[in-house]
MARVO-734554 format. One record per residue: residue in one letter; chain; x, y, z of N, C-alpha, C in turn. Coordinates in Angstrom, 3 decimals, m for minus. Each point is the difference from the previous one (the first is absolute). Layout:
N
+------+-------+----------+----------+----------+----------+----------+----------+----------+----------+----------+
| rest | kette |      n.u |      n.v |      n.w |     ca.u |     ca.v |     ca.w |      c.u |      c.v |      c.w |
+------+-------+----------+----------+----------+----------+----------+----------+----------+----------+----------+
|    a |     A |        X |        Y |        Z |        X |        Y |        Z |        X |        Y |        Z |
...
+------+-------+----------+----------+----------+----------+----------+----------+----------+----------+----------+
This chain:
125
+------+-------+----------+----------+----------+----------+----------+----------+----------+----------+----------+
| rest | kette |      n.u |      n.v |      n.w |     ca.u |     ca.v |     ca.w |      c.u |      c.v |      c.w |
+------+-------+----------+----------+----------+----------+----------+----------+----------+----------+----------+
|    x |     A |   15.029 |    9.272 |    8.223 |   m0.685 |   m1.220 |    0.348 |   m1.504 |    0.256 |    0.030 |
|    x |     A |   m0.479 |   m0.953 |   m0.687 |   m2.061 |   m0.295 |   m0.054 |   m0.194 |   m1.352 |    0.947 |
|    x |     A |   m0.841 |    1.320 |    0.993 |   m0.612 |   m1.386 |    0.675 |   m1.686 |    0.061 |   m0.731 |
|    x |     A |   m0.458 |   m1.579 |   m0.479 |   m1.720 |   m0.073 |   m0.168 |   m0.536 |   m0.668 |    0.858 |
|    x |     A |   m1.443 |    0.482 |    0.214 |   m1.028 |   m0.603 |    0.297 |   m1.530 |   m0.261 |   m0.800 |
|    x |     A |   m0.065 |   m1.445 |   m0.162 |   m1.419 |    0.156 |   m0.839 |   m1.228 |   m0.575 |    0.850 |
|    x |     A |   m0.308 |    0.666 |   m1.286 |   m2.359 |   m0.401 |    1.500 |   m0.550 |    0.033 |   m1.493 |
|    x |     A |   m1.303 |    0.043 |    0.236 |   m0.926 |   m0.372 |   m0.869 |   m0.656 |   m1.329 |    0.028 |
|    x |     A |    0.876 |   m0.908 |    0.150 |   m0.286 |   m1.645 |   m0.239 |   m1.135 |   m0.280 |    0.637 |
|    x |     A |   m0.487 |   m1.157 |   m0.329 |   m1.500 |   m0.358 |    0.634 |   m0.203 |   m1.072 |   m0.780 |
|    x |     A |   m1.926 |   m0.739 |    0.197 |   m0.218 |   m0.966 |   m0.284 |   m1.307 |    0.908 |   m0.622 |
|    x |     A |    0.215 |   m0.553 |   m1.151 |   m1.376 |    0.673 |   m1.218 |   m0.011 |   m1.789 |   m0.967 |
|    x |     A |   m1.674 |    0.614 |   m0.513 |   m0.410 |   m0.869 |   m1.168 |    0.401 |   m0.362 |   m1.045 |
|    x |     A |    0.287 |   m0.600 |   m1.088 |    0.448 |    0.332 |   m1.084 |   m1.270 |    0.406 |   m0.382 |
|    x |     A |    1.018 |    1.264 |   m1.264 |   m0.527 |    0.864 |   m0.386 |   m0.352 |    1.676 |    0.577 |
|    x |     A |    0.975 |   m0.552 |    1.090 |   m0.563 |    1.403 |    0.854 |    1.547 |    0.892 |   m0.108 |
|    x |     A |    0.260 |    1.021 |    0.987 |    1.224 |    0.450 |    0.147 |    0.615 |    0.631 |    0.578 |
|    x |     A |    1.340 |    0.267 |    0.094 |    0.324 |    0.515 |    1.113 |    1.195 |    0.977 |   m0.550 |
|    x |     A |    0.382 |    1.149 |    1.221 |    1.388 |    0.376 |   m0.487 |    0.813 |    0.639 |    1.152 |
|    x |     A |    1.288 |   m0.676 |   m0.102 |    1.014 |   m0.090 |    0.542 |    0.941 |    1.044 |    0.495 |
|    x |     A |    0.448 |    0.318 |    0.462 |    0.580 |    1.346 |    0.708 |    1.940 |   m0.333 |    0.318 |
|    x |     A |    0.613 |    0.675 |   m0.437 |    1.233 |   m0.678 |    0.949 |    0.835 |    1.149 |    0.327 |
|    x |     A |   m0.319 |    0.274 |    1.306 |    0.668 |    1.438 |    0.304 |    1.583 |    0.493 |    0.629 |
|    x |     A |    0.362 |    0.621 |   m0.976 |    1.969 |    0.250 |    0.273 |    0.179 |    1.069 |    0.661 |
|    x |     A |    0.827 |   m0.567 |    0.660 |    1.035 |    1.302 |    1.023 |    1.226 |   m0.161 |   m0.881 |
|    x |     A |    0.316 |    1.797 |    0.264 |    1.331 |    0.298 |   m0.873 |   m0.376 |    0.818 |   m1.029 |
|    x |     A |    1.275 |    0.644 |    0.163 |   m0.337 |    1.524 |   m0.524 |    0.425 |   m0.269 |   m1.672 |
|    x |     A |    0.188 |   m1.016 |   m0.572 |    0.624 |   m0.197 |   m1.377 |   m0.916 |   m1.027 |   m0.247 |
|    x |     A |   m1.055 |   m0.110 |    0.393 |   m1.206 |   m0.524 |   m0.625 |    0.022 |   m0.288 |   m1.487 |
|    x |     A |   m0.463 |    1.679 |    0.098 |   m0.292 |   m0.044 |   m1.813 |    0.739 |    0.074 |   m0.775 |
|    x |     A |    2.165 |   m0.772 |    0.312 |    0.558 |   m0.327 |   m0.832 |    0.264 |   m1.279 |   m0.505 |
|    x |     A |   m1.268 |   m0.757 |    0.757 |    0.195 |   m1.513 |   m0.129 |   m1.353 |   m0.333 |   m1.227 |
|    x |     A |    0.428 |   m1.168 |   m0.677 |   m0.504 |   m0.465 |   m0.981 |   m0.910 |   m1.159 |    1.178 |
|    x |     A |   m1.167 |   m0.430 |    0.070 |   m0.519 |   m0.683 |    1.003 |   m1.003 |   m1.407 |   m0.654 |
|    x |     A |   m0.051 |   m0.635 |    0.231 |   m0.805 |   m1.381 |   m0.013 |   m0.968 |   m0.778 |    0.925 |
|    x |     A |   m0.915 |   m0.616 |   m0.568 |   m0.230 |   m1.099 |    1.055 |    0.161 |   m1.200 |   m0.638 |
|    x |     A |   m0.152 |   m1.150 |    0.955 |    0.158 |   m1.026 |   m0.296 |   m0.839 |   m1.262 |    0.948 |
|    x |     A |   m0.203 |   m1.502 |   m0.597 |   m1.027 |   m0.141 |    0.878 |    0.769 |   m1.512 |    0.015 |
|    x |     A |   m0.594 |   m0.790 |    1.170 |    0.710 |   m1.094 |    0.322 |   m1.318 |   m1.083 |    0.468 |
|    x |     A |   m0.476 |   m0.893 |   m0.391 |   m1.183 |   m0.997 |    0.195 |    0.574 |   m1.337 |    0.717 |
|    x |     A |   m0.382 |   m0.703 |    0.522 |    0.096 |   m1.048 |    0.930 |    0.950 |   m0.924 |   m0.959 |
|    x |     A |    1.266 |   m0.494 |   m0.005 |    0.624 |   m1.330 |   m0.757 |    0.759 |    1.029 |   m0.716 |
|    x |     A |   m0.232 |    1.332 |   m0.421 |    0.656 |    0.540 |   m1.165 |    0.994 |    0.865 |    0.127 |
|    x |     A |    0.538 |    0.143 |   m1.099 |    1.035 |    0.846 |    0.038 |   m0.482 |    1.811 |    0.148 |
|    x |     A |    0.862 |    0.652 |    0.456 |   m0.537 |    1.841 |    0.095 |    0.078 |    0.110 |   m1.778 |
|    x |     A |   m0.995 |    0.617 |   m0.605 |   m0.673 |    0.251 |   m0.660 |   m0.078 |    1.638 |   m0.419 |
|    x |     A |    0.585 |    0.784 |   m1.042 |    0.077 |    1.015 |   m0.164 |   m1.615 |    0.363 |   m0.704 |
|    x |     A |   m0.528 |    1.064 |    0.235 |   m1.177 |    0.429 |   m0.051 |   m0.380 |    1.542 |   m1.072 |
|    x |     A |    0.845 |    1.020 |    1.163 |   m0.066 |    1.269 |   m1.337 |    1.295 |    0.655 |    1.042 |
|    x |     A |    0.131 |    1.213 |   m0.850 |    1.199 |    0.677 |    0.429 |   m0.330 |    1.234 |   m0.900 |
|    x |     A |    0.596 |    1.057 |    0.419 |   m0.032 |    1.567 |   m0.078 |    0.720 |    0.496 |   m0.327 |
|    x |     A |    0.475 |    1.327 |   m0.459 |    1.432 |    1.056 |   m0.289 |   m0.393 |    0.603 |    1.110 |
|    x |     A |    0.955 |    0.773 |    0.313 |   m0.086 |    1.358 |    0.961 |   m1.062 |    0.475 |    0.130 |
|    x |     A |   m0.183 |    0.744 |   m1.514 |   m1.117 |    1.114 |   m0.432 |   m1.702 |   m0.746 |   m0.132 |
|    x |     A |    0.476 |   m1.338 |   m0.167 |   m1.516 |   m0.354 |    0.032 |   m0.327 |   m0.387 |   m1.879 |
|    x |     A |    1.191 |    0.428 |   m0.836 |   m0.648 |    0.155 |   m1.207 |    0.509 |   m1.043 |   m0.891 |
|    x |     A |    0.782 |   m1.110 |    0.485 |   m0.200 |   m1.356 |   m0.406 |    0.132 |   m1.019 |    0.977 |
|    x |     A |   m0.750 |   m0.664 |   m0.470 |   m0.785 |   m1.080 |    0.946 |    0.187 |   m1.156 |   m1.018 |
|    x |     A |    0.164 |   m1.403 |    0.779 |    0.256 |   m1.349 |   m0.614 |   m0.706 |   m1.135 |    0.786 |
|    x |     A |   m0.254 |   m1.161 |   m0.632 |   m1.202 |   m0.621 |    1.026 |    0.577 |   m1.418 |   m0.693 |
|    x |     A |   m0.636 |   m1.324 |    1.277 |   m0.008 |   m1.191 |   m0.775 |   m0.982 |   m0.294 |   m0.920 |
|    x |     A |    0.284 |   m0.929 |   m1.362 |   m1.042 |   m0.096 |   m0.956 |   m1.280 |   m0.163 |    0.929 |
|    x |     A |   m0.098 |   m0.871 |    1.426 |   m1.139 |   m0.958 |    0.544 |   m0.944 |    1.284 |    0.709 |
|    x |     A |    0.428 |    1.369 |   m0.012 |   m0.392 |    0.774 |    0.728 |   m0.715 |    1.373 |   m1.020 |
|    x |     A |    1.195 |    0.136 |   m0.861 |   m0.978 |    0.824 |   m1.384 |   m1.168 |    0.396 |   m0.060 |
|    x |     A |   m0.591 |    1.328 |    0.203 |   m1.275 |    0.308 |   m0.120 |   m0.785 |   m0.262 |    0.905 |
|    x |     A |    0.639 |   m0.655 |    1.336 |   m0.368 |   m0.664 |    1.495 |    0.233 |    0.848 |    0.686 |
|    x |     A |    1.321 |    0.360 |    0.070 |    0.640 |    0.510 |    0.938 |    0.034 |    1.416 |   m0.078 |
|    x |     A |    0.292 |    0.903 |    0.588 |    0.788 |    1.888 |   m0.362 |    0.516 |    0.370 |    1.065 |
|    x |     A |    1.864 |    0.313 |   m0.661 |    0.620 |    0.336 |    1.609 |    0.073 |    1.500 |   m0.683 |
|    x |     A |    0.064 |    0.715 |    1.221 |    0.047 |    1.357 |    0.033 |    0.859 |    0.698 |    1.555 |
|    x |     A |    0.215 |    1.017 |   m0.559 |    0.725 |    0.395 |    1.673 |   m0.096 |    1.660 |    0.390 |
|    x |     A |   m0.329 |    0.233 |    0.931 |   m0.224 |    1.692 |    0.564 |    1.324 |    0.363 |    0.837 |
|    x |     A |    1.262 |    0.294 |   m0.611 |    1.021 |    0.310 |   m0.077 |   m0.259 |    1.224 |    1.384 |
|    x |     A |   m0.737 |    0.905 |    0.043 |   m0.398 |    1.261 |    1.397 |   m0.369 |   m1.390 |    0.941 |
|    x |     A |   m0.744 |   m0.423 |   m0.234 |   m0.455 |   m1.291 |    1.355 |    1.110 |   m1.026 |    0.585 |
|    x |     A |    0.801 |   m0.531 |   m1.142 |    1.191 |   m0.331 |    0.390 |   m0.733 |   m1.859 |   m0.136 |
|    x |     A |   m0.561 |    0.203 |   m0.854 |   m1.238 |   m2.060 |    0.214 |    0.190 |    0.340 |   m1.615 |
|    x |     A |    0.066 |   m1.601 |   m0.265 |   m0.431 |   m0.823 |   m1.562 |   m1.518 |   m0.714 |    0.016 |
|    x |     A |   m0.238 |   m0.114 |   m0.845 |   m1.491 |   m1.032 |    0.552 |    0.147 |   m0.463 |   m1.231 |
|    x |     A |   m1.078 |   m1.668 |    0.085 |   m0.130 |   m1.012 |   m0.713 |   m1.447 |    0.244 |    0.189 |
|    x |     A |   m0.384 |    0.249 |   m1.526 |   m1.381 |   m0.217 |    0.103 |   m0.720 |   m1.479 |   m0.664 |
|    x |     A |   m0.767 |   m0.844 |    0.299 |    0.027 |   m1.263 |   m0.378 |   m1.848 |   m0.005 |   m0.170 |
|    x |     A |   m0.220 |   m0.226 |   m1.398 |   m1.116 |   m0.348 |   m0.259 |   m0.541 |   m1.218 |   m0.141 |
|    x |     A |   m1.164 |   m0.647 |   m0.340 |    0.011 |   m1.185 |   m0.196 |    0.382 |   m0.868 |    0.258 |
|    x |     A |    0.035 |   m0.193 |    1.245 |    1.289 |   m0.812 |    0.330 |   m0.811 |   m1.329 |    0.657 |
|    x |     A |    1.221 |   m1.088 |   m0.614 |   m0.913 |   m1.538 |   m0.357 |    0.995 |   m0.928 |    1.705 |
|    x |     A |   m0.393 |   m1.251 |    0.236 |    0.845 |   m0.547 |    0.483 |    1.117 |   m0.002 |   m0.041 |
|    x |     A |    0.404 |   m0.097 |   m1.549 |    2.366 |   m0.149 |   m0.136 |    0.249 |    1.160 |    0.578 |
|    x |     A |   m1.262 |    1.253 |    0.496 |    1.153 |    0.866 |    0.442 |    0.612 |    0.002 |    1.504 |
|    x |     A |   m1.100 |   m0.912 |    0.747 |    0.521 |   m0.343 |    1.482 |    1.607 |    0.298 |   m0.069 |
|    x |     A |    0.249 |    0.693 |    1.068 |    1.440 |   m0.269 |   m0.039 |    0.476 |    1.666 |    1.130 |
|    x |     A |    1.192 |   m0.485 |    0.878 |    0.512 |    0.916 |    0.541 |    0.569 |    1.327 |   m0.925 |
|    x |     A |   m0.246 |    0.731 |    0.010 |    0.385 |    1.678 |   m0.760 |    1.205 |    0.567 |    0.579 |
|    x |     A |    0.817 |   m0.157 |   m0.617 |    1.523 |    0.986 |    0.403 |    0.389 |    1.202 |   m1.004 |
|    x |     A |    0.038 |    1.297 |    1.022 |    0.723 |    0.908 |   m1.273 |    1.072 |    0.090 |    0.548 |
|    x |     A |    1.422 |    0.626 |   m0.964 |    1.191 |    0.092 |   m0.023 |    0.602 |    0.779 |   m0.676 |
|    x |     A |    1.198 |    0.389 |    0.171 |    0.511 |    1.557 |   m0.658 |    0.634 |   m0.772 |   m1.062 |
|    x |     A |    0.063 |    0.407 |   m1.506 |    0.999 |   m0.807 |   m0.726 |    1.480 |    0.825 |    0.031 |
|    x |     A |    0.514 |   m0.535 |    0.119 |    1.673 |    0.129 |    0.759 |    0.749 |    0.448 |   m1.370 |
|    x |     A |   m0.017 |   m0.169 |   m1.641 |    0.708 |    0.388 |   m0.908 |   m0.736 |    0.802 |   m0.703 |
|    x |     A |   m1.591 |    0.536 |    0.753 |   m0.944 |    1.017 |   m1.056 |    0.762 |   m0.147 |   m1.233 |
|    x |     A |   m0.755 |   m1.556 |   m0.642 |    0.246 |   m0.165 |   m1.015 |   m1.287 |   m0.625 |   m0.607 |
|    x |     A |   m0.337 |    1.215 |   m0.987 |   m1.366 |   m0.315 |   m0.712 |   m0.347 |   m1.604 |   m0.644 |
|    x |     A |   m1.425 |   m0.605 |    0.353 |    0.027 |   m1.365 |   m0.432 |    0.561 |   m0.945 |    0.611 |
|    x |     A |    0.862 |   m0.225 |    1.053 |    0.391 |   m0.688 |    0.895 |   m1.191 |   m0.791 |    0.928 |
|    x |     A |    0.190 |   m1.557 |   m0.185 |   m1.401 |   m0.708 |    1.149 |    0.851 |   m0.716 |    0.588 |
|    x |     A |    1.757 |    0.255 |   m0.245 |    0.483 |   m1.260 |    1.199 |    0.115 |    0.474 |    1.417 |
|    x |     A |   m0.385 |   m0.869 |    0.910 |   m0.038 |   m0.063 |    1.575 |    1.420 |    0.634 |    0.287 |
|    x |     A |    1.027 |   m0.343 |   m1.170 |    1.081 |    0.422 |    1.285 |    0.357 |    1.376 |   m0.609 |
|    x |     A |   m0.816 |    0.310 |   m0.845 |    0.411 |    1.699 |   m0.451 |   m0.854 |    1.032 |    0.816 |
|    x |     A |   m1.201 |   m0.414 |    1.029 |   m0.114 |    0.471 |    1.499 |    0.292 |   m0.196 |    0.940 |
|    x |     A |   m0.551 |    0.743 |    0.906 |    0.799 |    0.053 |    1.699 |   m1.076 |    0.315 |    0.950 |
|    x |     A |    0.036 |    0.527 |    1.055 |   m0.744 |    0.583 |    0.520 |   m1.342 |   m0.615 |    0.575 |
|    x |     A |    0.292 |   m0.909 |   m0.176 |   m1.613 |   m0.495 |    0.239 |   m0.653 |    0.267 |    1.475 |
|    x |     A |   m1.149 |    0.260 |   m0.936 |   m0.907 |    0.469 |    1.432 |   m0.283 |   m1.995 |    0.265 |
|    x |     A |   m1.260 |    0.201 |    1.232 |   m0.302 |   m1.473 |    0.948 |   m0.876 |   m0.481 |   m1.073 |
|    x |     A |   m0.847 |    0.536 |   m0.699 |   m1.125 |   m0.822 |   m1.178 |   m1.051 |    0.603 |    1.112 |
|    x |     A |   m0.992 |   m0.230 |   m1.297 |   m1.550 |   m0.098 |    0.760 |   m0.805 |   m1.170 |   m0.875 |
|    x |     A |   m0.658 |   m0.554 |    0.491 |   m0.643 |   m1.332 |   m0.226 |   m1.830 |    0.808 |   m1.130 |
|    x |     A |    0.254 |   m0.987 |   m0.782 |   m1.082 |   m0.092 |   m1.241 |   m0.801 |   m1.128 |    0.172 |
|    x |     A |   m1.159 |   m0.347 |    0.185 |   m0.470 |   m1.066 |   m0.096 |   m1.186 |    0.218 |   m0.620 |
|    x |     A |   m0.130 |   m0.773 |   m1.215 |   m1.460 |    0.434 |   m1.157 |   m0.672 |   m1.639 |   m0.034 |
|    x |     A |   m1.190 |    0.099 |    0.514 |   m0.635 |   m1.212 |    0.261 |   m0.983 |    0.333 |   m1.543 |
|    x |     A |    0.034 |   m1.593 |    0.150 |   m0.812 |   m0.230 |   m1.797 |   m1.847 |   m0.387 |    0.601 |
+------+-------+----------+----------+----------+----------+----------+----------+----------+----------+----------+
């Protein structure tokens, strides 16, 4: 069992940036394939990027491409979302989650688990 917690979140400019932290307990960490995902006021949870184990493939939403970079320090036992540029659409609560079938390319909600509480994004224009 992965328990998360994420931080990072805050209230920045657009254009400015921030990055995200979501830190796991559990000793099988680094056999989980990991994600975040983000959820905005009215909307549905929103898959974002997601990870392998090793760190050495990584998958993202088209809206985030070249925005976003998830990465993870497997000894630290944390993933992070690094978020550049980041405009108003990205307002939105931040959830990471273990994907449950570490199955490469996967963005559906119910092929994770784990969810940590979110941490809140708010990018004023």
């Amino acid at each position: 069992q992965v328990q998360l917690v994420e931080s990072g979140g805050g209230l920045v400019q657009a254009g400015g940036s921030l990055r995200l932290s979501c830190a796991a307990s559990g000793r099988t960490f680094s056999n989980y394939y990991m994600g975040w995902f983000r959820q905005a006021p009215g909307k549905e949870r929103e898959f974002v990027a997601a990870i392998s184990w090793s760190g050495g493939i990584n998958w993202y939403a088209d809206s985030v491409k070249g925005q976003f970079t998830i990465s993870r320090d497997n000894a630290k036992n944390t993933v992070y979302l690094q978020m550049n540029s980041l405009k108003p659409e990205d307002t939105a609560v931040y959830y990471c989650a273990v994907n449950t079938c570490n199955c490469v390319g996967s963005r559906r909600v119910a092929d994770f688990g784990s969810w940590g509480q979110g941490t809140q994004v708010t990018v004023s224009s």
